[in-house]
C-alpha positions, 0 to 999 in steps of 0.5 A, a space after each residue: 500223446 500231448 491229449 494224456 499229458 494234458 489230461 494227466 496234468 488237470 487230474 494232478 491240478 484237481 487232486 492238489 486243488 482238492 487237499 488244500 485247507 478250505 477256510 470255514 469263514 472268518 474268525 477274530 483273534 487278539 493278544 494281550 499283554 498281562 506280564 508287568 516286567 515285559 517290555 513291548 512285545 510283537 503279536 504274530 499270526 505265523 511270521 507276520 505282525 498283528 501289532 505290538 503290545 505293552 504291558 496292559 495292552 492288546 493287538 486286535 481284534 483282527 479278521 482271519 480266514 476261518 483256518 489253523 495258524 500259529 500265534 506267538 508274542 515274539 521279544 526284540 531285545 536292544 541290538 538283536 538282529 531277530 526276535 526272541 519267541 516268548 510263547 507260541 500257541 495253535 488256533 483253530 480259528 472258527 468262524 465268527 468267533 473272538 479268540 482271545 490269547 493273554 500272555 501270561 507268567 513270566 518272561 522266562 516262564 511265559 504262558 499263554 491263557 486263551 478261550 473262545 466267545 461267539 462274536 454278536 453282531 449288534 443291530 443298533 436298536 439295543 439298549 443294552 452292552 456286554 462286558 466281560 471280567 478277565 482277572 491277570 493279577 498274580 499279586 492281587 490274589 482272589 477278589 469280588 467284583 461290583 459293577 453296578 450303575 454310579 452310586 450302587 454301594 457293594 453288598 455282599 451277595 451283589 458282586 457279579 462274581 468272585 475271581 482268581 488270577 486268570 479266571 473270567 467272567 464271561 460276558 454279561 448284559 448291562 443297561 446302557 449307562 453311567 457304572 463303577 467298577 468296585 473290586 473288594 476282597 473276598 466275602 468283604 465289600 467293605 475293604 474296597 481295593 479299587 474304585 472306578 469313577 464312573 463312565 458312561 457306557 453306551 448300547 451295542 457295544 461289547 468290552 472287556 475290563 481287565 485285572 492286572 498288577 500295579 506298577 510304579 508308573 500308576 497311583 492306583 493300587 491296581 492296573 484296571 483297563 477297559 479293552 474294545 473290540 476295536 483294539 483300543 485299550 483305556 486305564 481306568 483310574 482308582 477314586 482313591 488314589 489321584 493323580 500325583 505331581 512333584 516339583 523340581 527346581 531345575 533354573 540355575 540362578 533363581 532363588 528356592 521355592 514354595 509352591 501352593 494350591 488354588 493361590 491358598 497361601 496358608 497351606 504350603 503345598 511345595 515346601 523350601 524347594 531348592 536347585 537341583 532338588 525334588 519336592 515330595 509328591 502333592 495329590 492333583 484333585 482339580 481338572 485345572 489346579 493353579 500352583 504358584 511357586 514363590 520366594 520362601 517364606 513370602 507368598 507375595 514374592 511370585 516366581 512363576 505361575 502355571 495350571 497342572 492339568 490332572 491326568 489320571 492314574 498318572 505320576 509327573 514331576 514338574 520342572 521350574 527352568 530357565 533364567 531369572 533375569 533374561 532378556 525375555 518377560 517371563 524367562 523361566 518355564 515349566 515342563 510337566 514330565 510323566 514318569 512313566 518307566 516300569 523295572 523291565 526284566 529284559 533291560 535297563 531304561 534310563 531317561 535324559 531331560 535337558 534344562 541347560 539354558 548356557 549351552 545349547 544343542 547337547 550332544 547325549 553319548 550312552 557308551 560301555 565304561 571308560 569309552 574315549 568318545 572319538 569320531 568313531 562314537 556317535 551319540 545316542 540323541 543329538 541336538 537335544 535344546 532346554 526342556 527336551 527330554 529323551 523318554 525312557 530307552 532301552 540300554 545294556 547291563 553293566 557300567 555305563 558312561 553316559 557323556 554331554 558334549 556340544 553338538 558335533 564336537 567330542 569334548 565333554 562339558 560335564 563329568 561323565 556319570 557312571 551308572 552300575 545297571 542291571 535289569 530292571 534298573 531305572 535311572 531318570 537324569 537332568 541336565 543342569 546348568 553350573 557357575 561355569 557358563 560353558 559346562 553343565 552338570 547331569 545329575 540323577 533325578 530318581 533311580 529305581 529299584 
């Protein structure tokens, strides 16, 4: 009796062991992130993470065993307990092959753009690199492509393809060497759209350069990125639209400004500058460019110096803050601020920098209208010293009060500012000092839209 059940027992083993699902080797799968108003989303293989991707951003590629899975982009909103699931598709994973799964759409009307590619495994001896063209701008519409070694002018009949949004190039060979990306509208190489500077490209490598819509945190006209097998993902600047940087007087107490270029006092960069005011944005066309900020009116009367560095495709403010007249030589500082913040279409982002030199360790309070901040309420950053800034973060819709008080303590030392905010809204704020020692002020730098 005990003999059958045992044969019975390794029968059913052999039968369950033989249905499982036999994996064919392993594939390579990656998400990308094509949607301008989306937030950072998770790419998932089943329930599990692959990683998160922003906006113009990629997850993989990531080795799987050779089987069918569910891949989904999943959206965790402020305060949620579980993630919303924004677009899920099956994938057949094959073997040595790049799957590739773009998020595409809208959030609330998301679809997912995928195709299959053979993986080349590169023997190191090749003179040569691949790169595809993927174009996800819905706002750029039909365009020629130019990918040609630095200094090749585009002629119509050398683009290497004409695209629409989510169509691709598929992978072609280049020499190794030095290319510009050219994009141009159709049938007309000379209404050039987007210019690469030119990198260098070495040998055995593969890369996919994508098309994706601006948005306020770039000068470019167009969201250009080299995306590489490893999972990385580099913008590429626009030769005619460098990188800007703007001023704003933050430092209670000193006088207004000029500002100029390369020490060029004939050309006033900055004009007339005064506290709690913002400058117009200067194109930065240097690596290292010296700004001098000086009284008005007289170029000899220095108040500060500094060097910007240029970070392409970039939008920066520059804060002058501090004390004119401090126990320290060189009392007033500068603090070069992206602003980096995209109108999401899933919340409102809103910023906070600190630039009180009187009050010390700020207490920053993000609350629903008309909230009496008690020993119940916490603040949402504690602590926060001059020239610290919180980054963009996420908040709720609706009237919300946001509060400055003293670290620990629940009164407030500033009026509070009521923000109005919907989705999309982006309000980026200063704390300033006043005439009163013992208050700030916080004061809206820019809001969008």
């Amino acid at each position: 009796m005990v003999l059958t059940a045992l044969l019975a027992s390794m029968l059913v083993a052999g039968c369950a062991e033989s249905t499982r699902p036999k994996a064919n080797g392993k594939g390579f799968i990656r998400g990308i992130n094509s949607i301008v108003t989306a937030p950072e989303l998770i790419f998932r293989i089943e329930e599990r993470s692959v990683g998160s991707v922003n906006f113009r951003d990629v997850a993989g590629f990531d080795e799987w065993d050779g089987l069918n899975y569910n891949f989904s982009f999943d959206l965790f909103l402020p305060g949620a307990s579980s993630p919303d699931r924004i677009a899920t598709e099956a994938v057949d994973i094959l073997a040595e092959t790049e799957h590739t799964m773009v998020l595409t759409g809208t959030l609330d009307n998301p679809s997912i753009w995928s195709w299959q590619t053979p993986r080349r495994v590169w023997s190191g001896t090749e003179t040569v690199f691949e790169a595809d063209f993927i174009h996800v701008s819905p706002l750029l519409g039909e365009v020629d492509i130019y990918y040609a070694v630095e200094g090749t002018p585009p002629v119509l009949g050398n683009e290497i393809g004409t695209l629409t949004s989510t169509e691709r190039l598929p992978y072609l060979e280049f020499p190794a060497g030095d290319y510009e990306l050219i994009i141009t509208a159709p049938d007309d190489p000379t209404t050039i759209l987007f210019q690469s500077s030119a990198l260098t490209r070495a040998p055995a490598e593969r890369i996919s350069i994508a098309i994706f819509d601006p948005d306020p945190s770039i000068t470019a006209p167009v969201g250009v990125n080299i995306i590489f097998a490893g999972g990385a993902s580099q913008g590429l600047s626009d030769i005619n639209s460098p990188p800007l940087v703007r001023t704003y007087h933050a430092a209670f107490g000193t006088e207004n400004f000029s500002g100029y270029f390369n020490n060029d006092f004939n050309n006033v960069i900055y004009p007339n500058v005064a506290f709690g005011e913002i400058s117009a944005y200067a194109d930065i066309t240097e690596t290292l460019t010296p700004l001098t900020l000086t009284a008005v009116g007289d170029p000899t009367d220095i108040i500060h110096e500094v060097e910007i560095q240029s970070v392409i495709n970039s939008k920066r403010t520059l804060f002058l803050f501090g004390e004119p007249d401090g126990l320290l030589e060189g009392a007033l500082f500068t603090r070069v601020i992206p602003n980096d913040a995209r109108p999401l279409s899933t919340f409102p982002v809103i910023r906070v920098t600190n630039f009180s030199s009187n009050l010390s360790g700020l207490d920053i309070y993000d609350v629903e209208s008309g909230t009496v901040i008690d020993e119940d309420v916490l603040p949402r950053f504690a602590g926060t010293v001059a020239g610290l800034t919180t980054q963009f973060f996420d908040t709720k819709t609706g009237a919300r009060d946001i509060v400055i008080t003293l670290n620990g303590e629940k009164d407030p030392v500033a009026a509070p500012l009521v923000l109005d905010l919907a989705n999309g809204s982006v309000v980026d704020m200063v704390i300033l000092d006043t005439i009163n020692p013992t208050a700030v002020e916080l004061k809206i730098v820019e809001s969008l839209p």
